[in-house]
VOTORVO-672519 format. One record per residue (C-alpha): residue in one letter; x, y, z negated. Coordinates in pm, 1 decimal. Example, Ala and Ser with C-alpha at 12.3 -4.5 7.8 and 13.67 -1.06 7.14 Angstrom:
<drendos>
('A', (1230.0, -450.0, -780.0))
('S', (1367.0, -106.0, -714.0))
</drendos>
This chain:
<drendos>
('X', (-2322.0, 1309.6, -2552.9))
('X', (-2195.7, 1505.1, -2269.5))
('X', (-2258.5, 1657.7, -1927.8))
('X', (-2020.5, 1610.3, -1636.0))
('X', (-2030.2, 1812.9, -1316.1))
('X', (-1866.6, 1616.6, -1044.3))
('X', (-1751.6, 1787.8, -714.7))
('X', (-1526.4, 1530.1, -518.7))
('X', (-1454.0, 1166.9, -509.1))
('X', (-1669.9, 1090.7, -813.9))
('X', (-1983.3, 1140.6, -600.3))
('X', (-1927.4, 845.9, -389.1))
('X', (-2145.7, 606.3, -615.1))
('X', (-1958.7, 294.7, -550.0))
('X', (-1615.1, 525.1, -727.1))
('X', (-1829.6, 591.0, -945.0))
('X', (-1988.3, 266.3, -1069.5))
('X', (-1637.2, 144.0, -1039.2))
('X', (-1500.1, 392.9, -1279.6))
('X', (-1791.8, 416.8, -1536.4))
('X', (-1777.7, 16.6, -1526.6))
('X', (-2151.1, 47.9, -1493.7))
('X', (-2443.9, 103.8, -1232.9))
('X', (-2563.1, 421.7, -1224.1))
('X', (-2861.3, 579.9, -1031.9))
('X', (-2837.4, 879.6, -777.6))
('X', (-2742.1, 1183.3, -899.7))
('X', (-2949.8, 1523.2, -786.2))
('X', (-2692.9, 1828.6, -634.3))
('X', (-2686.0, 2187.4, -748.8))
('X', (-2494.0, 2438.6, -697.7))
('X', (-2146.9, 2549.1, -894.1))
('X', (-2116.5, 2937.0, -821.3))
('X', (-1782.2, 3156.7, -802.5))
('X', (-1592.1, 2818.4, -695.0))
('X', (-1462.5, 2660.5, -413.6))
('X', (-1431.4, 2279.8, -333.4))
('X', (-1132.8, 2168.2, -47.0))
('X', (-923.9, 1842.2, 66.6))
('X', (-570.4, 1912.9, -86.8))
('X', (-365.1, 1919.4, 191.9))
('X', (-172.2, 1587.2, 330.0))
('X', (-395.1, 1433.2, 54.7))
('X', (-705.1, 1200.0, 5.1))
('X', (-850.7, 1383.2, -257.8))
('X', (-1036.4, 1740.7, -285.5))
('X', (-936.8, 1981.0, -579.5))
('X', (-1183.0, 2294.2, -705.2))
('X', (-1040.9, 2607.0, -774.3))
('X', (-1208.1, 2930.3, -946.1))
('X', (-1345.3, 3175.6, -669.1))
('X', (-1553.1, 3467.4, -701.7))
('X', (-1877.4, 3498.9, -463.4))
('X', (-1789.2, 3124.7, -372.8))
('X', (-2013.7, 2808.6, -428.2))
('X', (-2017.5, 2438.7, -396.1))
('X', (-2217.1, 2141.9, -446.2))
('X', (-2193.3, 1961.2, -776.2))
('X', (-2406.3, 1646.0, -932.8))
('X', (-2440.3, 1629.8, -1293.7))
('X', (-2395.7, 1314.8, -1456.1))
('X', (-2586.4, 1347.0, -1795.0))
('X', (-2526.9, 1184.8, -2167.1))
('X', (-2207.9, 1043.1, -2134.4))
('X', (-2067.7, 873.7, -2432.1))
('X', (-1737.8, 816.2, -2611.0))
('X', (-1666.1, 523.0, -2397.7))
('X', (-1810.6, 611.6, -2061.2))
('X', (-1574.0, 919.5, -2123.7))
('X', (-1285.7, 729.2, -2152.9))
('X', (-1339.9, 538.4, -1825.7))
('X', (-1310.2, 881.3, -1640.2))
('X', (-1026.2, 1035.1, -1795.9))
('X', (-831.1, 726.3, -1767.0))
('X', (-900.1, 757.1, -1384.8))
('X', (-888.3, 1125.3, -1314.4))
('X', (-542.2, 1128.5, -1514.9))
('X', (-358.1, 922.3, -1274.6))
('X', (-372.9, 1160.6, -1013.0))
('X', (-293.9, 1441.3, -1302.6))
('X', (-656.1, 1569.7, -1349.2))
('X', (-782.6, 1691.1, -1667.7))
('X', (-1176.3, 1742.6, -1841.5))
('X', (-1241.4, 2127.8, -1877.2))
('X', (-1529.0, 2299.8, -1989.8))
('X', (-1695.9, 2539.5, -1752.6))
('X', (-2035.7, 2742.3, -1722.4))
('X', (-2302.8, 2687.5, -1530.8))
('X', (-2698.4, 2763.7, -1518.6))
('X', (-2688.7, 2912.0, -1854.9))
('X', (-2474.9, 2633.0, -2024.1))
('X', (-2174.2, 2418.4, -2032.7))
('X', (-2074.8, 2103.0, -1877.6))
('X', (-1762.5, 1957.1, -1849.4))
('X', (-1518.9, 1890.2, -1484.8))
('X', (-1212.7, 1809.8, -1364.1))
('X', (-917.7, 2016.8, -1301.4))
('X', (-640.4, 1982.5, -1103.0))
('X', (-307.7, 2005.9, -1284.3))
('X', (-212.7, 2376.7, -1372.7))
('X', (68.1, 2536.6, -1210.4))
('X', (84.6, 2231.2, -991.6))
('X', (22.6, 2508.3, -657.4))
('X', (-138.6, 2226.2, -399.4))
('X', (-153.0, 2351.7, -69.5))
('X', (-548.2, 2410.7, 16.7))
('X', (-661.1, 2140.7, 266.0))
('X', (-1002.6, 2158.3, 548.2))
('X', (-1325.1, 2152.8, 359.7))
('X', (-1432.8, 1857.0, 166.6))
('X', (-1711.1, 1679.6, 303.7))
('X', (-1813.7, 1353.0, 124.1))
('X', (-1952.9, 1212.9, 426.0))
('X', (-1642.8, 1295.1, 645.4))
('X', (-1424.1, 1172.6, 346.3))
('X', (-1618.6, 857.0, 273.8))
('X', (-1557.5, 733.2, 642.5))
('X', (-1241.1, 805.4, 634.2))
('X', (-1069.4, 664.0, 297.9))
('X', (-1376.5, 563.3, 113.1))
('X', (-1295.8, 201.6, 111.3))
('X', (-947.3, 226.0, 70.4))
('X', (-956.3, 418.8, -228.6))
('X', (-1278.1, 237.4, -379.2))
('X', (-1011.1, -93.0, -362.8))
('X', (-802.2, 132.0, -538.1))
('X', (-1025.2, 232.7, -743.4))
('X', (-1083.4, -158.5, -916.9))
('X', (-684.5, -170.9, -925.6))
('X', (-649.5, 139.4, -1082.0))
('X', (-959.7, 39.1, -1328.8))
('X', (-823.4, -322.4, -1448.8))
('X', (-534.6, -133.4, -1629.0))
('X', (-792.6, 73.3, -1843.1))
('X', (-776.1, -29.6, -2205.4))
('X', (-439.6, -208.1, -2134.0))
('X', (-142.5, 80.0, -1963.4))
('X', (-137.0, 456.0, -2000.9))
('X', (-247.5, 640.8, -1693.0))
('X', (92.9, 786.6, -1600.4))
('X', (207.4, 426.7, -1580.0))
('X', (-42.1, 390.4, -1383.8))
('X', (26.9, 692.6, -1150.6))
('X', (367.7, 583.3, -1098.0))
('X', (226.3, 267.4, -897.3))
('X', (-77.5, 454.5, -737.3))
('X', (153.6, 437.9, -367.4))
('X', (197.2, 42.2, -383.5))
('X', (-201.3, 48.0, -552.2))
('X', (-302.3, 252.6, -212.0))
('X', (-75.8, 44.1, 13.6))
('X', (-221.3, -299.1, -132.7))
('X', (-573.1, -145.7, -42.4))
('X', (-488.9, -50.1, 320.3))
('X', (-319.3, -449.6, 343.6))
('X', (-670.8, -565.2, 271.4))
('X', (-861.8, -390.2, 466.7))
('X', (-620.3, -421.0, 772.6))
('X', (-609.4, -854.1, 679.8))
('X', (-908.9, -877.0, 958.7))
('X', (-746.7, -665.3, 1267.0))
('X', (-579.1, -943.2, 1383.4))
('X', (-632.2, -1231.5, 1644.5))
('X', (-577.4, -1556.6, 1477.3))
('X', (-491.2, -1901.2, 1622.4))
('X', (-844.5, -2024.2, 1555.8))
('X', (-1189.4, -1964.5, 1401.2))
('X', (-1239.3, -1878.6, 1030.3))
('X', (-1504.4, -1982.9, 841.4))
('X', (-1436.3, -1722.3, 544.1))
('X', (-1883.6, -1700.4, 484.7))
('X', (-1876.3, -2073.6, 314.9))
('X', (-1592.0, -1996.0, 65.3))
('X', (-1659.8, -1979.7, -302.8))
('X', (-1495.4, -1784.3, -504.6))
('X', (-1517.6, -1916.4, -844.3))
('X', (-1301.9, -1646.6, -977.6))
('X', (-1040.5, -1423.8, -950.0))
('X', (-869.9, -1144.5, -1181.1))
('X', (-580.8, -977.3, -1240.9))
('X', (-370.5, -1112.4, -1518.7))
('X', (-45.0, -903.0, -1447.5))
('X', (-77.5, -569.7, -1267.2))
('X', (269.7, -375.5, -1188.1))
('X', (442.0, -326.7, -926.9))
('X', (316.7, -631.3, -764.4))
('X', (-6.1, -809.3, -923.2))
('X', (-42.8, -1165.7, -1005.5))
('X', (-386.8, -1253.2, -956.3))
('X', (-582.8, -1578.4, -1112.9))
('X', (-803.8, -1719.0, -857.2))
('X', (-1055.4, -2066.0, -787.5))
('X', (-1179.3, -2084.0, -472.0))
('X', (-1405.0, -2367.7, -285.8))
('X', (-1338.5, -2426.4, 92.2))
('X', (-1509.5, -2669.3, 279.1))
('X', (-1297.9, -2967.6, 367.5))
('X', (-1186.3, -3121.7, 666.2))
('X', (-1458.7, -3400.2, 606.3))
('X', (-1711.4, -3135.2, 583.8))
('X', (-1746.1, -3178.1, 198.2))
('X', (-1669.3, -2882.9, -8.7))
('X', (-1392.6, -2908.0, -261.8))
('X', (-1366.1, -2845.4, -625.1))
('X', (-1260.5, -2503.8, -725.7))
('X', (-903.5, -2451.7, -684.3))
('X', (-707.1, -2264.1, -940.2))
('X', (-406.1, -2083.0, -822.7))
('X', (-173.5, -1798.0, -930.2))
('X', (-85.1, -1543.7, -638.9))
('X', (188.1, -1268.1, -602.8))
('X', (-14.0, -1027.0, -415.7))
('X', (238.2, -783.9, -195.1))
('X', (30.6, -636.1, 56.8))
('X', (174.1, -536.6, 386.0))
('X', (535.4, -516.9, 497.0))
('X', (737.0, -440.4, 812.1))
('X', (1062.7, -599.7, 868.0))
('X', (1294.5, -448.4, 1171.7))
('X', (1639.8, -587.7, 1346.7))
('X', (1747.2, -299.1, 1512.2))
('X', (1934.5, -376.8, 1861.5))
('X', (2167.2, -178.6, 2118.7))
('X', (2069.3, -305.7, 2459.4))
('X', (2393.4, -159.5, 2607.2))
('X', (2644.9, -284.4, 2370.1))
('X', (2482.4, -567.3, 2281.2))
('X', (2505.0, -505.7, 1914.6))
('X', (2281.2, -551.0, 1614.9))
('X', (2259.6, -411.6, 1265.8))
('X', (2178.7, -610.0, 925.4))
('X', (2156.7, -533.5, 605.2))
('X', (2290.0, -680.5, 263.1))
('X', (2180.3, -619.8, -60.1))
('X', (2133.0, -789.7, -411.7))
('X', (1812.7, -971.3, -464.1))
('X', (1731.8, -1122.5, -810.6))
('X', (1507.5, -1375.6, -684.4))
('X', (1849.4, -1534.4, -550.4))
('X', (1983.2, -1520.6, -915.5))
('X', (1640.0, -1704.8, -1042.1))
('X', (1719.5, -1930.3, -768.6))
('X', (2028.9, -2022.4, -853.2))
('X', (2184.6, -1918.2, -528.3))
('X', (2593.5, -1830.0, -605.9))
('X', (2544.0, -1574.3, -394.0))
('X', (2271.5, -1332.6, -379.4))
('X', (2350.9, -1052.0, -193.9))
('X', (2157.0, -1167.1, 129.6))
('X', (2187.0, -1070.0, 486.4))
('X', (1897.2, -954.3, 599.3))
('X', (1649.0, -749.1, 851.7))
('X', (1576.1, -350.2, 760.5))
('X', (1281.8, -424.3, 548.5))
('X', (994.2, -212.8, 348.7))
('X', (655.3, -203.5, 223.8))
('X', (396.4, -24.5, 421.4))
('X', (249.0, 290.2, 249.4))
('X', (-99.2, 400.0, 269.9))
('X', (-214.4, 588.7, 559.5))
('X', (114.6, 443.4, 758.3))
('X', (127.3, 238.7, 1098.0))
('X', (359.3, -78.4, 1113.2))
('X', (598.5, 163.1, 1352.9))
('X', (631.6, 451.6, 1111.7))
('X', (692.2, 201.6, 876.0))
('X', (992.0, 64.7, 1063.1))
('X', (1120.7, 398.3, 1195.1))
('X', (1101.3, 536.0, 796.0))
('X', (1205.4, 242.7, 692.9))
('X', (1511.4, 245.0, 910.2))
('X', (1616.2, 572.6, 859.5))
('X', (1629.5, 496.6, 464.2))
('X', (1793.8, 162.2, 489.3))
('X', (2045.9, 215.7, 779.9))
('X', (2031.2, 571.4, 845.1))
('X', (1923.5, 539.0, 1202.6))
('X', (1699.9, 663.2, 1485.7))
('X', (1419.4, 367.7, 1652.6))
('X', (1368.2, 380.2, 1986.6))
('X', (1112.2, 159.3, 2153.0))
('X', (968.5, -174.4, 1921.6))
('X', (913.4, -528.7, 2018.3))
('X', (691.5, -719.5, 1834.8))
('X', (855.9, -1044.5, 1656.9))
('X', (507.5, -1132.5, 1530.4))
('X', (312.0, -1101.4, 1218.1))
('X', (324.3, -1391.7, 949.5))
('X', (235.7, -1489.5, 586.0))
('X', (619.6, -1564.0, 452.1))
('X', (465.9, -1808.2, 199.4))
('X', (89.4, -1844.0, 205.9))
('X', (98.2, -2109.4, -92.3))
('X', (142.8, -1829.2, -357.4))
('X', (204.0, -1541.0, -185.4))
('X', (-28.4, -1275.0, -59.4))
('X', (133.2, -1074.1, 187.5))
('X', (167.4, -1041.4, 569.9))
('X', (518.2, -967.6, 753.5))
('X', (485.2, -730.2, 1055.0))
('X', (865.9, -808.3, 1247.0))
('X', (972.2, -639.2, 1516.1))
('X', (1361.9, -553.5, 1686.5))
('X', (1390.1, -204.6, 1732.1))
('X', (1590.2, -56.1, 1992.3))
('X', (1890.6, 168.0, 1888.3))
('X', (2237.3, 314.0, 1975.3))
('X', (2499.6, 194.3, 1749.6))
('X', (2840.1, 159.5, 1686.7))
('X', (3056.4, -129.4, 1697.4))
('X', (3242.7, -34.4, 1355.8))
('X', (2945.0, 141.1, 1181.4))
('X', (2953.2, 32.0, 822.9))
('X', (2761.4, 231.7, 542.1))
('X', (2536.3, 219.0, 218.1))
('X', (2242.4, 344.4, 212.9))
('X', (1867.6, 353.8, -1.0))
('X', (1645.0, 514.9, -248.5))
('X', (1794.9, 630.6, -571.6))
('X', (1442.3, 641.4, -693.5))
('X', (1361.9, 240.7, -598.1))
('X', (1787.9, 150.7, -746.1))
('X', (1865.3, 45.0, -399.3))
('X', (2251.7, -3.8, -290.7))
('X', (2199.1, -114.7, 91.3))
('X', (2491.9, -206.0, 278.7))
('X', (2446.7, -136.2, 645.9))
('X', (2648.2, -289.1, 955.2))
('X', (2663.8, -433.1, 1327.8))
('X', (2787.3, -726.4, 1442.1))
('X', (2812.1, -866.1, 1850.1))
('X', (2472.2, -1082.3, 1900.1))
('X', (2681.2, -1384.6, 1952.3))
('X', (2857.7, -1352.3, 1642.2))
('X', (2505.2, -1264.1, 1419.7))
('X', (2365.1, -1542.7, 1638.5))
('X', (2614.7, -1802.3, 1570.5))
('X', (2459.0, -1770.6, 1174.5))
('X', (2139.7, -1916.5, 1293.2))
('X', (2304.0, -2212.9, 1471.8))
('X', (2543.0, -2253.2, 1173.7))
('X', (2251.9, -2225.6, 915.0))
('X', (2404.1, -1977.6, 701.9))
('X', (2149.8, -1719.4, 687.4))
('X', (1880.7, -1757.8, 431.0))
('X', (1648.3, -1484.2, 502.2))
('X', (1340.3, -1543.1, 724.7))
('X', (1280.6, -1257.0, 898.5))
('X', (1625.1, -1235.2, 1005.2))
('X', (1631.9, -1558.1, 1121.5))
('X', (1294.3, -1533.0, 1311.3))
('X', (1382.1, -1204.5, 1457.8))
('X', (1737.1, -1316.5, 1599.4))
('X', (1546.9, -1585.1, 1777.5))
('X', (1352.2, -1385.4, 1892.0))
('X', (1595.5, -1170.0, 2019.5))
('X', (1768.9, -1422.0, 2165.2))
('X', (1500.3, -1519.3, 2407.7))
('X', (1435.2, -1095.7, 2474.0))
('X', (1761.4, -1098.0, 2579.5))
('X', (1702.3, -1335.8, 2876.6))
('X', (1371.6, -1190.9, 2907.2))
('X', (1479.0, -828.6, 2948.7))
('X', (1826.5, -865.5, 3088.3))
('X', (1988.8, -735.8, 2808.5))
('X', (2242.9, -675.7, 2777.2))
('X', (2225.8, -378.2, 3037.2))
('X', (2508.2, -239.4, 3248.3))
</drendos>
């Protein structure tokens, strides 16, 4: 059996029942001496470091078997932390380390309270994510998807900060069920769920299969003055699986909204990746479910103001995500002209030229 000191996120005991699988009661604090305990910088996380005449508060979690073991390392390993040994009151307990040699810049102070308000329900989402892959992926697997794990968390929490068209009734649901049978990049998540009918019956649970996305922000950027806007084309598979002859699509900048990101950073990163261009003011298309039958995952659209250039034609994307982005302007009659001749198969796109379209007259663009 072993003794763990725990220093950071571990004392939040939600985390921790998460991780360990199990309830477990509170934990008493004492005090570590010659180390220090801060936020690693840019980060949601704290790190410890050796320090002499420092101190910090610990809890010891006590008699920790094989398994319960397991749990943790699995968890602490995705962001690259390891179990060490280290002394304290007269003994040994174990803790974890940051990565050696990995030189994080030093953060404020860790404060659990402080943190725990600010990402303590994002990352305890994260946390059951992270958790349904123990037994079943390696940790650095894992670690490679923590951004999109993070980013699915914030799309959750963010699903209520929105008006709707009507009242919800989300207290009588049921759910009957509902677990992850893939988990990757994107999860697909078994789920039966009773609603109350129309009639005011309640329904029979309702098994379905859902591609959960989280958020994403899709931008068409537009040059008031010369009446010009930029699309994108690239190769999407799903066409292939479709059938489509053709599936490099035209298309809105597009991307997926990272943890700790606004919709507009999203669409000014976003842009400069995919097109290679500067945002100027956004105007909010609207924010939809693209396909709310099997599809978790709300679109944020907006056109974003821009100065281009009639013949600007270039490739652009993440080596890292294998993207080969073709970016390029066309007149707004001309990229209009697509809608009214149904030849663009891309909603976002479509939405956000008719949208522009009725900006235009709205705004009086295009300016002189």
């Amino acid at each position: 059996m072993t003794d763990l000191a725990l220093y950071g996120t571990l004392r939040d005991p939600d985390i921790l029942n998460i991780v360990l699988g199990r309830a477990e009661g509170d934990l008493p604090l004492t005090r570590l001496l010659d180390h220090r305990v801060a936020m690693v910088a840019g980060q949601h996380f704290p790190m410890i470091w050796p320090e002499d005449g420092a101190d910090c508060d610990i809890a010891i979690l006590q008699g920790l078997d094989a398994r319960a073991l397991a749990r943790l390392d699995f968890y602490e390993a995705v962001f690259g932390y390891t179990r060490a040994p280290i002394s304290h009151n007269g003994g040994q307990v174990q803790i974890y380390m940051p990565p050696k040699g990995g030189d994080w810049p030093k953060g404020g102070a860790f404060d659990p309270v402080t943190w725990a308000q600010d990402h303590g329900a994002l990352t305890r989402l994260a946390a059951q994510d992270i958790m349904s892959s123990f037994g079943i992926e390696t940790a650095e697997a894992v670690a490679l998807r923590l951004p999109i794990i993070r980013a699915r968390a914030q799309a959750r929490l963010r699903a209520g900060d929105h008006p709707t068209a009507h009242e919800t009734c989300k207290n009588d649901i049921n759910i009957a069920w509902q677990h992850i049978v893939y988990n990757g990049f994107f999860n697909l998540i078994d789920i039966a769920v009773s609603y109350p009918r129309f009639d005011g019956s309640l329904s029979d649970p309702a098994g379905r299969l859902i591609l959960d996305l989280g958020e994403a922000v899709t931008v068409l950027p537009y040059d008031p003055k010369r009446d010009l806007v930029l699309l994108i084309e690239q190769f999407r598979p799903a066409a292939v699986v479709q059938g489509d002859p053709n599936p490099w699509l035209l298309e809105t900048v597009a991307g997926i909204c990272d943890a700790g990101e606004t919709y507009a950073q999203t669409a000014r990163r976003e842009a400069r990746e995919e097109a290679g261009i500067t945002l100027g003011d956004l105007h909010l298309v609207g924010r939809y479910y693209p396909s709310q039958g099997a599809v978790a995952q709300i679109l944020i659209s907006y056109i974003g103001l821009a100065d281009l250039a009639p013949d600007y034609d270039s490739t652009h994307g993440l080596a890292a995500e294998g993207e080969d982005i073709r970016a390029f302007c066309l007149p707004f009659a001309e990229a209009f002209r697509l809608v009214r001749d149904t030849r663009l198969s891309n909603a976002p796109l479509l939405l956000s030229l008719m949208a522009l379209d009725r900006m235009r007259a709205e705004m009086g663009w295009p300016s002189q």
